[in-house]
mmCIF file of the N, C-alpha and C atoms, coordinates in Angstrom:
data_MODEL
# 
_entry.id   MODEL 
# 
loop_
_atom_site.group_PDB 
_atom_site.id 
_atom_site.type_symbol 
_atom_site.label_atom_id 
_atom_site.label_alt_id 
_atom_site.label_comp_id 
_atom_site.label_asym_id 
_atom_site.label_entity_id 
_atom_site.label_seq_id 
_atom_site.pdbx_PDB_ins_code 
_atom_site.Cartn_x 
_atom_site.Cartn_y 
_atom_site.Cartn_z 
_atom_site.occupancy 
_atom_site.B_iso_or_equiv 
_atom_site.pdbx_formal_charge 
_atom_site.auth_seq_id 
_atom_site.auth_comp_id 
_atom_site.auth_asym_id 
_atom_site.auth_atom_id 
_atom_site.pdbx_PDB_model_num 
ATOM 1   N N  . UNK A 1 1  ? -21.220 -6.955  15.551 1.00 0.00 ? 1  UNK A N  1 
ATOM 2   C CA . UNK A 1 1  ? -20.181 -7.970  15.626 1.00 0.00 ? 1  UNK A CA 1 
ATOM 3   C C  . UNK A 1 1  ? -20.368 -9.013  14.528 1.00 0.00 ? 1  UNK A C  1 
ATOM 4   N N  . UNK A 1 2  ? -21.613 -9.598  14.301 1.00 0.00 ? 2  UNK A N  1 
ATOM 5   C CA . UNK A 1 2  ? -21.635 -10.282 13.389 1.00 0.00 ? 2  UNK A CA 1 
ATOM 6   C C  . UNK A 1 2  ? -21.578 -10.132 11.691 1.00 0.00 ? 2  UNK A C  1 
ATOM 7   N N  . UNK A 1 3  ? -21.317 -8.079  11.484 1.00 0.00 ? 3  UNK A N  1 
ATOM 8   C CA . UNK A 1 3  ? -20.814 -7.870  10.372 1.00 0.00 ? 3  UNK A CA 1 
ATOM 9   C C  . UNK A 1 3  ? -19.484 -8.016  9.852  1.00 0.00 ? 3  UNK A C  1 
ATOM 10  N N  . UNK A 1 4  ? -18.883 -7.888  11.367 1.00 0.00 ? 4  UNK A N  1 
ATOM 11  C CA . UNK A 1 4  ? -17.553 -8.028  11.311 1.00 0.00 ? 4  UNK A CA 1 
ATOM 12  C C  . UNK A 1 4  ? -17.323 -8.749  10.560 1.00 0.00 ? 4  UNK A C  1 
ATOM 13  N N  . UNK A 1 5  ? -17.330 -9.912  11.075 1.00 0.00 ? 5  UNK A N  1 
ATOM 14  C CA . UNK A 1 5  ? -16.875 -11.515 11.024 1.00 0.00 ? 5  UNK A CA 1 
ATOM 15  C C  . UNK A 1 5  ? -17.364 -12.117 10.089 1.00 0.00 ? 5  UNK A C  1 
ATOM 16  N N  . UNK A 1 6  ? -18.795 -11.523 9.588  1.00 0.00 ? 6  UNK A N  1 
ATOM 17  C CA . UNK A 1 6  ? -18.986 -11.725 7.948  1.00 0.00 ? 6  UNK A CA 1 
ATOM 18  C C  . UNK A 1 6  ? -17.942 -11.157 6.572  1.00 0.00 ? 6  UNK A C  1 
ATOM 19  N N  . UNK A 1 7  ? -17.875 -9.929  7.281  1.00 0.00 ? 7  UNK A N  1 
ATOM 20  C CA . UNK A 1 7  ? -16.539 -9.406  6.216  1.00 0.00 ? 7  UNK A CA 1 
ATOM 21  C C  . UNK A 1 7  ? -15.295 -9.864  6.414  1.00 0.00 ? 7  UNK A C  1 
ATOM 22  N N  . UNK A 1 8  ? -15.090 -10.326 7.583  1.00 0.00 ? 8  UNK A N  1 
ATOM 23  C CA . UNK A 1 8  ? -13.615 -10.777 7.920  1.00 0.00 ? 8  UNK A CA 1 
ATOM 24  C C  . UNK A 1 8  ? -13.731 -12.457 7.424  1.00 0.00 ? 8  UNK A C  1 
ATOM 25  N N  . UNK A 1 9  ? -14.497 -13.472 7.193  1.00 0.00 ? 9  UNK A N  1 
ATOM 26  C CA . UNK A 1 9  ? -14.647 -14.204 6.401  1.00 0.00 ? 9  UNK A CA 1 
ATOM 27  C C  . UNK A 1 9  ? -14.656 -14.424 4.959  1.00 0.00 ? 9  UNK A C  1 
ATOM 28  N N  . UNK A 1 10 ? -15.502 -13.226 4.350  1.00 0.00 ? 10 UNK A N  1 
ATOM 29  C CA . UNK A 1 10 ? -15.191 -12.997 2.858  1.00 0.00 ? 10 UNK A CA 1 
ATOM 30  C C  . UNK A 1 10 ? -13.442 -12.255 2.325  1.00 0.00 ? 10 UNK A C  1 
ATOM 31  N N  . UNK A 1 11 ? -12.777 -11.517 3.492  1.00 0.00 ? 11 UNK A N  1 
ATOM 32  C CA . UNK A 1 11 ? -12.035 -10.983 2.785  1.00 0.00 ? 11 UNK A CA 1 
ATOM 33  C C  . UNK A 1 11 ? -11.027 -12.460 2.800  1.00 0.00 ? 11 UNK A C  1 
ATOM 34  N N  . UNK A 1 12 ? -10.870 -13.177 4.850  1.00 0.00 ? 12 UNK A N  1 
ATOM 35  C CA . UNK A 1 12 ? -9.832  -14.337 4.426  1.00 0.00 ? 12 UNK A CA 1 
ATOM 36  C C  . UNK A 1 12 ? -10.259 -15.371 3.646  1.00 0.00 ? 12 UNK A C  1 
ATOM 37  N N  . UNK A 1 13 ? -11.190 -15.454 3.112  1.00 0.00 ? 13 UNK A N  1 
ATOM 38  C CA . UNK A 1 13 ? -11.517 -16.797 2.143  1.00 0.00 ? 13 UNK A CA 1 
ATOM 39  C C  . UNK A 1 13 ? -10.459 -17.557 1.625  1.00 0.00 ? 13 UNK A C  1 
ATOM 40  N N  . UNK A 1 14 ? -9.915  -16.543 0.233  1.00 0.00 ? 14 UNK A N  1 
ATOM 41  C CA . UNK A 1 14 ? -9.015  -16.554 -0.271 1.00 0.00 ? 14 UNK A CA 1 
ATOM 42  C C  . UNK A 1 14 ? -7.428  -16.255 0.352  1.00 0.00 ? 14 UNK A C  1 
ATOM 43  N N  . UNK A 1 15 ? -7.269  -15.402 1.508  1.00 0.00 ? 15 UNK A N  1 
ATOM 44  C CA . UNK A 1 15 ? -5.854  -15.261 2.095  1.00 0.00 ? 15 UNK A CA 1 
ATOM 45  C C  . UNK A 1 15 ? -5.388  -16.086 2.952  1.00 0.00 ? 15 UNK A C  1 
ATOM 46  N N  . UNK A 1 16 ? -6.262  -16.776 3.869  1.00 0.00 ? 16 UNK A N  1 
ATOM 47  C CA . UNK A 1 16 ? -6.319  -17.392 4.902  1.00 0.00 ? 16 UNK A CA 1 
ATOM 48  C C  . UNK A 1 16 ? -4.750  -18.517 4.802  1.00 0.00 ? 16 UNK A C  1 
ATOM 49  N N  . UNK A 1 17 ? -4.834  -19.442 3.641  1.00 0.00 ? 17 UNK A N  1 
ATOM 50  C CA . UNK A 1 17 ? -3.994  -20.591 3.700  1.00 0.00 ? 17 UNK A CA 1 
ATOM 51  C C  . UNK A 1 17 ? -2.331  -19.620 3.424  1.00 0.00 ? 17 UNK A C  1 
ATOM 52  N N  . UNK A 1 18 ? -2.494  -18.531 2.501  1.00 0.00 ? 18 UNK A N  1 
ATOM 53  C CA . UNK A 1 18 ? -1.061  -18.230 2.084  1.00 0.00 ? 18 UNK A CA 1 
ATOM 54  C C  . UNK A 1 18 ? -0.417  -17.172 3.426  1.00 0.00 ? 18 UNK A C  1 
ATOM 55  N N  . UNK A 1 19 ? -1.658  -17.144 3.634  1.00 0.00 ? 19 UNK A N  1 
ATOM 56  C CA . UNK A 1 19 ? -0.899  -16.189 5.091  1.00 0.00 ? 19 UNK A CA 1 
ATOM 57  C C  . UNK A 1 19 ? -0.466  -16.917 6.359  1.00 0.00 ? 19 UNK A C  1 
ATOM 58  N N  . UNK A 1 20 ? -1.117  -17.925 6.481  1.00 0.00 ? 20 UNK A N  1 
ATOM 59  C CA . UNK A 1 20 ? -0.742  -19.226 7.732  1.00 0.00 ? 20 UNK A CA 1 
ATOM 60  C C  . UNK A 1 20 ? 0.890   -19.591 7.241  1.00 0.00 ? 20 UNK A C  1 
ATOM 61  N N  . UNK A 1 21 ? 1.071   -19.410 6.353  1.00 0.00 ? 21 UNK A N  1 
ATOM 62  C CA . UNK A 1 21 ? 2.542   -20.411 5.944  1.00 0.00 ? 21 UNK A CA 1 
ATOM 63  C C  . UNK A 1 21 ? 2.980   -19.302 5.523  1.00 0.00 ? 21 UNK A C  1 
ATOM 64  N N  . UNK A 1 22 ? 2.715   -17.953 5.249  1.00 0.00 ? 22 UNK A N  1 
ATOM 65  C CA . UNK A 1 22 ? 3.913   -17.126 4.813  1.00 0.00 ? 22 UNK A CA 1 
ATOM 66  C C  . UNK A 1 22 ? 4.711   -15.987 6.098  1.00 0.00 ? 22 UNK A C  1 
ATOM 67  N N  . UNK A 1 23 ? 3.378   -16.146 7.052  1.00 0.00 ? 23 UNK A N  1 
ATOM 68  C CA . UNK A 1 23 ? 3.665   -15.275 7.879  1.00 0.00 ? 23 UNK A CA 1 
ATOM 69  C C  . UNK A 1 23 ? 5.378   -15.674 8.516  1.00 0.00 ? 23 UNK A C  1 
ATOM 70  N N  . UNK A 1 24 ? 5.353   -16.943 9.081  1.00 0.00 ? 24 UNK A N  1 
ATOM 71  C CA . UNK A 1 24 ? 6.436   -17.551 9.609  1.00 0.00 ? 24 UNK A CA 1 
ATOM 72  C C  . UNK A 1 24 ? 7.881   -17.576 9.256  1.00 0.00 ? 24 UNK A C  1 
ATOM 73  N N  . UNK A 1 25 ? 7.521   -18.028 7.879  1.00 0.00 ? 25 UNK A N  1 
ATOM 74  C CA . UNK A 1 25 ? 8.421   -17.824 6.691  1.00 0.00 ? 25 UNK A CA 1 
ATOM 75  C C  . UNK A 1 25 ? 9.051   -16.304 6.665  1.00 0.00 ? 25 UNK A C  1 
ATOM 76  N N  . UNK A 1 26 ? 8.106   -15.149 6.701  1.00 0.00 ? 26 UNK A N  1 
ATOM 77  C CA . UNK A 1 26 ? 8.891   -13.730 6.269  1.00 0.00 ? 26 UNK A CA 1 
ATOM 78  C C  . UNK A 1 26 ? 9.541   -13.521 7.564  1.00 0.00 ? 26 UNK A C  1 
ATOM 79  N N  . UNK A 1 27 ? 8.652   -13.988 9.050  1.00 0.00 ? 27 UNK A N  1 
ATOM 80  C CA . UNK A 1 27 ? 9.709   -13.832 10.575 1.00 0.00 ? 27 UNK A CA 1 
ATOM 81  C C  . UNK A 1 27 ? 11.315  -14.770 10.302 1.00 0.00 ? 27 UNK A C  1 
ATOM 82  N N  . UNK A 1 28 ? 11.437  -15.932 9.612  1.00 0.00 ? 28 UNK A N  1 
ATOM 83  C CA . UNK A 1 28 ? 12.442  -16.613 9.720  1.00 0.00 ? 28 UNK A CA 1 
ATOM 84  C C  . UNK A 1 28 ? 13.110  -15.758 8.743  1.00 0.00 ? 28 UNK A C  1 
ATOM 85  N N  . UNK A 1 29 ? 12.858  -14.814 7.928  1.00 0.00 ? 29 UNK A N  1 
ATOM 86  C CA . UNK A 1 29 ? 13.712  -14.340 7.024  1.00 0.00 ? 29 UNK A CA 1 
ATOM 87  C C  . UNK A 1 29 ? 14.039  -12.850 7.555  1.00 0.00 ? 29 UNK A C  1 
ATOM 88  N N  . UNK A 1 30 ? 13.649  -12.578 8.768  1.00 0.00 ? 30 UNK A N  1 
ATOM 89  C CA . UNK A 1 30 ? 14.133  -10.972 9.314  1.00 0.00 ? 30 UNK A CA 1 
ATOM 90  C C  . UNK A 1 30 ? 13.124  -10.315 9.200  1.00 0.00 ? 30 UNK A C  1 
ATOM 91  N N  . UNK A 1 31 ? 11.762  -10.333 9.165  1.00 0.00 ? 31 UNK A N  1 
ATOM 92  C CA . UNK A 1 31 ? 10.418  -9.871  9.013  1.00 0.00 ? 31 UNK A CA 1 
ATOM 93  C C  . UNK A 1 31 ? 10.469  -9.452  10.812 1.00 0.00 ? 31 UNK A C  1 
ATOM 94  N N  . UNK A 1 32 ? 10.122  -8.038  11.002 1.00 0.00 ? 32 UNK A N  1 
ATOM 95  C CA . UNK A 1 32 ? 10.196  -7.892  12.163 1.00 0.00 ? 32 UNK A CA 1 
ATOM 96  C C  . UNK A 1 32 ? 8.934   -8.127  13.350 1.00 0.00 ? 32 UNK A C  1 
ATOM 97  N N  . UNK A 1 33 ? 8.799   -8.805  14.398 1.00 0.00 ? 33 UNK A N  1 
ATOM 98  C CA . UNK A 1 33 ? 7.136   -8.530  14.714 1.00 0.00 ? 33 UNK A CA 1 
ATOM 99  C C  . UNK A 1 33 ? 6.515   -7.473  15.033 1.00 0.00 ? 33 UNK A C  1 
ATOM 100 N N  . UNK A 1 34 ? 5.284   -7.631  14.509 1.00 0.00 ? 34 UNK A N  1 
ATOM 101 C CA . UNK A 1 34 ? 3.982   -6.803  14.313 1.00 0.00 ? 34 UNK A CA 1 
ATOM 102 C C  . UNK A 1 34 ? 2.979   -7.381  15.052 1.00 0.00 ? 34 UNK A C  1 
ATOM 103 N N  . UNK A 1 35 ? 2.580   -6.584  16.237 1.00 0.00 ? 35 UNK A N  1 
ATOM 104 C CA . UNK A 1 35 ? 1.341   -7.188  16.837 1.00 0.00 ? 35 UNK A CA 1 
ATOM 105 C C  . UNK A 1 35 ? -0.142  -7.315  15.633 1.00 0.00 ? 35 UNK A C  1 
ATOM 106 N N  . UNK A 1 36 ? -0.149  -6.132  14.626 1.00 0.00 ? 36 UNK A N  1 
ATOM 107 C CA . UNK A 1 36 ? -1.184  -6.537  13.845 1.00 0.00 ? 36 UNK A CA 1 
ATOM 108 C C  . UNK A 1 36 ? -1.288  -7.524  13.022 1.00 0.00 ? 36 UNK A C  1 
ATOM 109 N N  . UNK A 1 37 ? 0.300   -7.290  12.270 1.00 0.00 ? 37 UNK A N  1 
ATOM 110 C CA . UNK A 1 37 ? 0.304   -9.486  11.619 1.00 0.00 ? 37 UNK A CA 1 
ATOM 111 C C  . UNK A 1 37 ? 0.161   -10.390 12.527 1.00 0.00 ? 37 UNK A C  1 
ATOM 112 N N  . UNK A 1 38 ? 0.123   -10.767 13.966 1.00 0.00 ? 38 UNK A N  1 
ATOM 113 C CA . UNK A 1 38 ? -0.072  -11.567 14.439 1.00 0.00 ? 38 UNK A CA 1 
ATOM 114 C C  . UNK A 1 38 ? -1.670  -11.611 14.818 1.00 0.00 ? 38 UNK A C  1 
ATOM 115 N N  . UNK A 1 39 ? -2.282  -10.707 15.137 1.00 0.00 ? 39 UNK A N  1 
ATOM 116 C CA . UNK A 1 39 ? -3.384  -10.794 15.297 1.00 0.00 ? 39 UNK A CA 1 
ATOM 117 C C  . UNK A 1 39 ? -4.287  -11.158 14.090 1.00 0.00 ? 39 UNK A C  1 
ATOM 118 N N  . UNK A 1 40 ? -3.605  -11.250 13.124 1.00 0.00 ? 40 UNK A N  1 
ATOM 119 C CA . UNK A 1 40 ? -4.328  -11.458 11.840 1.00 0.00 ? 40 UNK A CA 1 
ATOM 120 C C  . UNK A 1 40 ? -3.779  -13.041 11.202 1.00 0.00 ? 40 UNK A C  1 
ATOM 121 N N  . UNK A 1 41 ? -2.904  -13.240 11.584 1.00 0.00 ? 41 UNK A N  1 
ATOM 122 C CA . UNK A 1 41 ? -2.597  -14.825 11.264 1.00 0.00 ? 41 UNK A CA 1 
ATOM 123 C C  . UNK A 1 41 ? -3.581  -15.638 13.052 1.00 0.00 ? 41 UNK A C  1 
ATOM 124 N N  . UNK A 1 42 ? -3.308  -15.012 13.608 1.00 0.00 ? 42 UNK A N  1 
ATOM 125 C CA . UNK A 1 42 ? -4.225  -15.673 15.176 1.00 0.00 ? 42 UNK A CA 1 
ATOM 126 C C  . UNK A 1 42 ? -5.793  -16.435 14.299 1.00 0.00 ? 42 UNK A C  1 
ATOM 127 N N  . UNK A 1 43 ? -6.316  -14.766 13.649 1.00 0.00 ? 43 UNK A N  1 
ATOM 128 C CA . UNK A 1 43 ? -7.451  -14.811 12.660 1.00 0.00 ? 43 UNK A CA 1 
ATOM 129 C C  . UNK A 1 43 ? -7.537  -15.689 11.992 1.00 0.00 ? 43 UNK A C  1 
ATOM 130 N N  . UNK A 1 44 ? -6.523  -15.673 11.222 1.00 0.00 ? 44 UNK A N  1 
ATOM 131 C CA . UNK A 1 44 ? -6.706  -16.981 9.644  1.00 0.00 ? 44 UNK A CA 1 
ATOM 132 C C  . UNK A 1 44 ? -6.789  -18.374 10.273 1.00 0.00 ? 44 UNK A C  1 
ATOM 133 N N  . UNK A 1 45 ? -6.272  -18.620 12.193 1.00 0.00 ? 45 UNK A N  1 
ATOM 134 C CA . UNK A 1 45 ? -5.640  -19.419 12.211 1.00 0.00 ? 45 UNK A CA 1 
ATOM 135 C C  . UNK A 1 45 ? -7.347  -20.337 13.097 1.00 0.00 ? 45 UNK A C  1 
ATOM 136 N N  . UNK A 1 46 ? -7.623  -19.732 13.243 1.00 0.00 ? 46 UNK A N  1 
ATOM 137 C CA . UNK A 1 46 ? -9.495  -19.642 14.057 1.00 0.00 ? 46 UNK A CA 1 
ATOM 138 C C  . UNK A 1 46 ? -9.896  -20.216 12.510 1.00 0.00 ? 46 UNK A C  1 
ATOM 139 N N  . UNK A 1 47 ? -10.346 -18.912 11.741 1.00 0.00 ? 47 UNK A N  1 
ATOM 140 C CA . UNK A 1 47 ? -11.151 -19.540 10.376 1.00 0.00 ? 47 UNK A CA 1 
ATOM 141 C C  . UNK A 1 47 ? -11.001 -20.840 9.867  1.00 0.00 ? 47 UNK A C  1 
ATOM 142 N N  . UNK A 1 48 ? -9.641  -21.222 9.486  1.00 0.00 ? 48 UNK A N  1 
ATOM 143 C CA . UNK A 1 48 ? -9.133  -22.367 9.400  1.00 0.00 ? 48 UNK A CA 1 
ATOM 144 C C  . UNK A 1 48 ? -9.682  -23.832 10.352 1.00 0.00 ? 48 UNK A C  1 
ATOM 145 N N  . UNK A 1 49 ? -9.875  -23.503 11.701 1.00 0.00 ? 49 UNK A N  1 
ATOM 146 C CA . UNK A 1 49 ? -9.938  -24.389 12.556 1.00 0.00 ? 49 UNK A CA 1 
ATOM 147 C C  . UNK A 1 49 ? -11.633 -25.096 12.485 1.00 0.00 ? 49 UNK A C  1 
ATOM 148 N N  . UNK A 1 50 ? -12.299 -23.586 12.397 1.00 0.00 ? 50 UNK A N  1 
ATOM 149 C CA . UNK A 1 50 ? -13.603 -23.515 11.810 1.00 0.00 ? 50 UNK A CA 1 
ATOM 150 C C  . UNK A 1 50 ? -14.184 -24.088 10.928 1.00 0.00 ? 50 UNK A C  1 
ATOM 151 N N  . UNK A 1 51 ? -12.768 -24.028 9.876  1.00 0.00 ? 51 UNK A N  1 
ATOM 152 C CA . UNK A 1 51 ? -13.676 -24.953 9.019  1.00 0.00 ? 51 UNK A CA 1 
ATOM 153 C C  . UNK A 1 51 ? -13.486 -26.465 8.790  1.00 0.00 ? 51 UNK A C  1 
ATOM 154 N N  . UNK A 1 52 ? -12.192 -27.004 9.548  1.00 0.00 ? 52 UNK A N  1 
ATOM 155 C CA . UNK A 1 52 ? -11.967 -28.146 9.888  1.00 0.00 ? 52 UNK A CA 1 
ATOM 156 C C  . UNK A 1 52 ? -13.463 -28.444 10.942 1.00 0.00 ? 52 UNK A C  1 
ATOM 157 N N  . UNK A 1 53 ? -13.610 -27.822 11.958 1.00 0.00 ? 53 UNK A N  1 
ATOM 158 C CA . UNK A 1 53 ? -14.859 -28.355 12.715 1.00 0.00 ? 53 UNK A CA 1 
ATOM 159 C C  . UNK A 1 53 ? -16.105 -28.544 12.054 1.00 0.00 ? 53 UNK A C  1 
ATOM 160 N N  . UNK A 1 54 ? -16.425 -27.413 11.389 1.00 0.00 ? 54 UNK A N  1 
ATOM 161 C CA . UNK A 1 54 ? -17.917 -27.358 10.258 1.00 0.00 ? 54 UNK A CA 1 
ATOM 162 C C  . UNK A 1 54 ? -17.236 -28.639 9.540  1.00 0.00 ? 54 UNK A C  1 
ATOM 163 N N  . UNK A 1 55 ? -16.309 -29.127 8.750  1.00 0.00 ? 55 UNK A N  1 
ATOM 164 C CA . UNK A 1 55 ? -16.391 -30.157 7.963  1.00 0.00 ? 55 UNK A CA 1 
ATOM 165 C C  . UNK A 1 55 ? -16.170 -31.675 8.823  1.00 0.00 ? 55 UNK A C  1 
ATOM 166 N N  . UNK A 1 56 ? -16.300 -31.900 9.994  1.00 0.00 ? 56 UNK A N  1 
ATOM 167 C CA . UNK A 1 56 ? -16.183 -32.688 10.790 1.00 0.00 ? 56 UNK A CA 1 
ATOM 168 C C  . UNK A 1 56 ? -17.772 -32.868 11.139 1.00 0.00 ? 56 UNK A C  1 
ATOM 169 N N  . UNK A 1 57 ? -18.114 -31.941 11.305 1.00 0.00 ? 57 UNK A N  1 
ATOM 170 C CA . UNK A 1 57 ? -19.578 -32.038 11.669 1.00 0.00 ? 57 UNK A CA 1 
ATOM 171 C C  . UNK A 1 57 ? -20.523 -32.648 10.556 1.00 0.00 ? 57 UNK A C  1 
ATOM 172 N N  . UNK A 1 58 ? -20.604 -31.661 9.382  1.00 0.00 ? 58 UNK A N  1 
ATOM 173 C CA . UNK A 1 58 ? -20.982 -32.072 8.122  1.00 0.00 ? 58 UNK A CA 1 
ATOM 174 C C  . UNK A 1 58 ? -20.667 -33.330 7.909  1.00 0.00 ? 58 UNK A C  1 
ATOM 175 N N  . UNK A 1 59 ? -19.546 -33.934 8.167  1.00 0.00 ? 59 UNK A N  1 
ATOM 176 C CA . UNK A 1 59 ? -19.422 -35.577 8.006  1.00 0.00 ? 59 UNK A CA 1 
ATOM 177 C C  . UNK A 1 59 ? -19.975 -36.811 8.920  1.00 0.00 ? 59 UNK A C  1 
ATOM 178 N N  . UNK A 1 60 ? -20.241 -36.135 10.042 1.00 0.00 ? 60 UNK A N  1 
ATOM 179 C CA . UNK A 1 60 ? -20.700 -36.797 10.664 1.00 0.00 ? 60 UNK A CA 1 
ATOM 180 C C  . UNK A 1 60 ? -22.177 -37.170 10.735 1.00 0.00 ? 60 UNK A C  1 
ATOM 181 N N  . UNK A 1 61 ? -22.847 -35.789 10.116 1.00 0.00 ? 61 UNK A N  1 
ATOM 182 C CA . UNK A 1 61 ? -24.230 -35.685 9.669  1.00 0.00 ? 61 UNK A CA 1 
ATOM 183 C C  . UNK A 1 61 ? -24.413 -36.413 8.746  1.00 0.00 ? 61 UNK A C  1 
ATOM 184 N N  . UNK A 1 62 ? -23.624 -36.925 8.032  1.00 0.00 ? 62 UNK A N  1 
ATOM 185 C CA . UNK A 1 62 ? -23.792 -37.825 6.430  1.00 0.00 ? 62 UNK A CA 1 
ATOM 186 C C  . UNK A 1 62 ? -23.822 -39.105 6.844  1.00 0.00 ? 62 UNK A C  1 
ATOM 187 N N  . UNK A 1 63 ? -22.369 -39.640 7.976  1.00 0.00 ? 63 UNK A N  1 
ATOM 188 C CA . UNK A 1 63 ? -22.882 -40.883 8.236  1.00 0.00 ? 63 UNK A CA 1 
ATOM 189 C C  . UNK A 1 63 ? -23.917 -41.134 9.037  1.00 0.00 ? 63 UNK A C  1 
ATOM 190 N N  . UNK A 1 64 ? -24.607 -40.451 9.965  1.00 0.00 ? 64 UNK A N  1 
ATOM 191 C CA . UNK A 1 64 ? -25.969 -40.825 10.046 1.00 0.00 ? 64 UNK A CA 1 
ATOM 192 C C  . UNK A 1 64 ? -27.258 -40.905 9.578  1.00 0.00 ? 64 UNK A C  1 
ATOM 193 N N  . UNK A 1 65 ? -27.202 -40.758 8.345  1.00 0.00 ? 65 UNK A N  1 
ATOM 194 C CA . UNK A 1 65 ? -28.140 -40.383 7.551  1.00 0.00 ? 65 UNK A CA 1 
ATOM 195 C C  . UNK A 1 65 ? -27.925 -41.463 6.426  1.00 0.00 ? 65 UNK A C  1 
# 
């Protein structure tokens, strides 16, 4: 499990932000649903959150220090 999620981190690195805002965009334009695009923007949408928390934390470690 934890290879997974290592590779599933390196591949959204880079996709993560254009897929949060495009996914929506191609449904408002007649993009039909796909349980696998959704499970994969669900994805980007975790990583994302992740790293808002890691950088919340990290800041908080600075002002105590």
């Amino acid at each position: 499990m934890k290879e997974l999620y290592g590779v599933g981190i390196l591949f959204f690195y880079f996709f993560k932000w254009p897929f949060i805002f495009g996914l929506p965009i191609l449904y408002n334009t007649g993009l039909e649903q796909n349980i696998i695009l959704d499970i994969l923007w669900l994805y980007c949408l975790f990583l994302i959150l992740k790293d808002f928390y890691t950088f919340y934390i990290r800041s908080q470690e600075k002002k105590k220090d």
